[in-house]
C-alpha positions as CSV (number, residue, x, y, z in Angstrom):
1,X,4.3,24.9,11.6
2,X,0.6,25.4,13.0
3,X,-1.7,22.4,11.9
4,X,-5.6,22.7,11.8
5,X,-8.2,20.4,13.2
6,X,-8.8,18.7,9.8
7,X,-4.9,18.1,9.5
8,X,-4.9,16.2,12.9
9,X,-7.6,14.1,12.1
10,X,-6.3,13.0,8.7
11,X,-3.2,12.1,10.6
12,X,-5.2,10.0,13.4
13,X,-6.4,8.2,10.3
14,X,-3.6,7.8,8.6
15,X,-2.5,6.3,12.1
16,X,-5.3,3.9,13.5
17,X,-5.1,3.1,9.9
18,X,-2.8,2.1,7.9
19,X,0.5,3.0,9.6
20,X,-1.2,0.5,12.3
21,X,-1.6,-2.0,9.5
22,X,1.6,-1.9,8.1
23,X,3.6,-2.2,11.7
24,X,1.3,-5.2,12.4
25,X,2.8,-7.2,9.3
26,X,5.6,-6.1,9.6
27,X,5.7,-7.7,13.1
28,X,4.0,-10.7,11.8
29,X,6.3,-11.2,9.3
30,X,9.6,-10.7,11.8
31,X,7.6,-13.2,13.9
32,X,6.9,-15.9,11.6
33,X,8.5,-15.2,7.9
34,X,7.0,-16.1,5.3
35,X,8.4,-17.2,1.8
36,X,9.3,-14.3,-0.9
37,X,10.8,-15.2,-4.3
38,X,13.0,-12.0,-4.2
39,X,15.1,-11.0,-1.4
40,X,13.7,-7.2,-1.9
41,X,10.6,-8.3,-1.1
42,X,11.5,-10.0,2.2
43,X,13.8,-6.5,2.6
44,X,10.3,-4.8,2.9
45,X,9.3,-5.4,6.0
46,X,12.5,-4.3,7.9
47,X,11.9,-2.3,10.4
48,X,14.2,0.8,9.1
49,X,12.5,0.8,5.6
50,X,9.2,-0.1,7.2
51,X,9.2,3.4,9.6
52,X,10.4,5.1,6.5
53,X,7.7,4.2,4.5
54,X,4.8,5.6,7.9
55,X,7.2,8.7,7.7
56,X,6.8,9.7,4.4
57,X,3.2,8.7,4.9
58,X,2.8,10.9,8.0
59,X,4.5,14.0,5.6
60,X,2.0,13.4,3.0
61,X,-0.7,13.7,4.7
62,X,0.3,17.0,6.2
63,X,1.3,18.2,3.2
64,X,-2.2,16.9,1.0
65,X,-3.9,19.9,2.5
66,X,-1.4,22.4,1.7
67,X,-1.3,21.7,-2.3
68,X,-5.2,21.5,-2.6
69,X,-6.5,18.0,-1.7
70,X,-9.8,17.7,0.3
71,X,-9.5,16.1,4.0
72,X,-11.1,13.0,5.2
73,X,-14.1,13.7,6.4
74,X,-15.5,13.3,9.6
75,X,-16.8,10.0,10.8
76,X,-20.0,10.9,10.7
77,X,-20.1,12.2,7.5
78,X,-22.1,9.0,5.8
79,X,-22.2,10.7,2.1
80,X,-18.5,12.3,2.3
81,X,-17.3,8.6,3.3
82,X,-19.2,6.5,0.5
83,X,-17.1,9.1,-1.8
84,X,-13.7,8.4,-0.7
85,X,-14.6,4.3,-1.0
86,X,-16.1,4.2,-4.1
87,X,-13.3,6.0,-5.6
88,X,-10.6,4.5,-3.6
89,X,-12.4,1.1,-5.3
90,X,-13.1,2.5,-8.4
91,X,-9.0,3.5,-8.5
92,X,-8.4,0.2,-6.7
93,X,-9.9,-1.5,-9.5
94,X,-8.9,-0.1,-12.7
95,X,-5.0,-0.2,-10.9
96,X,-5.9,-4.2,-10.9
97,X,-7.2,-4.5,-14.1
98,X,-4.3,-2.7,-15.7
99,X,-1.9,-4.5,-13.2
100,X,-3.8,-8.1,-14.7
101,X,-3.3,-6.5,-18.4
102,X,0.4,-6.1,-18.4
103,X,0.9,-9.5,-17.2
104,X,-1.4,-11.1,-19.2
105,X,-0.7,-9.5,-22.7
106,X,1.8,-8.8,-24.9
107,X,4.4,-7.2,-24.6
108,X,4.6,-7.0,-20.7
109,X,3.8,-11.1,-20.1
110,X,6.5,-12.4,-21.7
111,X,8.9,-9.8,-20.5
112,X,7.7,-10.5,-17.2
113,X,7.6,-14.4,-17.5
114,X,11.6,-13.7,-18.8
115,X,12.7,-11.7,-15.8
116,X,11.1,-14.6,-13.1
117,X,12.9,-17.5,-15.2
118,X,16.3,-15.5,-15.4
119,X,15.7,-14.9,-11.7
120,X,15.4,-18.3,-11.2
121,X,11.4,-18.9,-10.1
122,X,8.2,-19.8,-11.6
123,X,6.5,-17.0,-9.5
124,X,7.0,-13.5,-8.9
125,X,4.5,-13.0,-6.4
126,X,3.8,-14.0,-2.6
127,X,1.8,-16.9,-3.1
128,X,-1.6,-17.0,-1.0
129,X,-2.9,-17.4,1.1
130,X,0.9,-15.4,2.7
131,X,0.3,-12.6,-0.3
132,X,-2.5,-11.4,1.6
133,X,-0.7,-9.7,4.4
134,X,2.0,-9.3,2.2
């Protein structure tokens, strides 16, 4: 499998980036734990599922290029950057506000509010400032 220059640098991103991210909490959180209401969420950060999780990562990125998707541009491409954030936060956002919708109306909130109670907590959620790296 030969891999272009644009493939290599989408993998260095994906590497300084968020794979670097994710194996930093992950250490953080084996270093000093912090509180999850559900076992699955603490189960996260193990190491196994953590590397599995930066592989599958690493895969899609090399395979983004092969089934059409544009790469990341260069770092000193100023316009081609302000694209990828404002519709990373433009997706960002309307993923929260739909995220906010369920739980807040009918008929997802109560559902929701049924499944923590059965489960035993008040809150399904990390609660902050812990949720952050979480």
């Amino acid at each position: 499998m030969k891999f272009d220059a644009d493939q290599r640098r989408d993998a260095l991103y994906f590497l300084v980036g968020p794979a670097l991210a994710a194996v930093l909490i992950a250490a953080l959180f084996h270093v000093h734990p912090w509180p999850t209401a559900l076992a699955a969420q603490a189960a996260n950060f193990g190491w196994l599922v953590t590397l599995g999780y930066l592989g599958v990562g690493l895969v899609g990125v090399f395979l983004s290029s092969r089934i059409g998707c544009p790469a990341a541009p260069p770092l000193d491409d100023g316009r081609g950057w302000r694209k990828v954030i404002f519709w990373g936060l433009g997706i960002g956002l309307l993923e929260g506000l739909w995220g906010v919708a369920k739980t807040a109306l009918p008929p997802f909130g109560p559902h929701y509010e049924a499944l923590d109670r059965a489960a035993g907590f008040t809150w399904g959620n990390v609660a902050l400032p812990r949720s952050v790296p979480h």
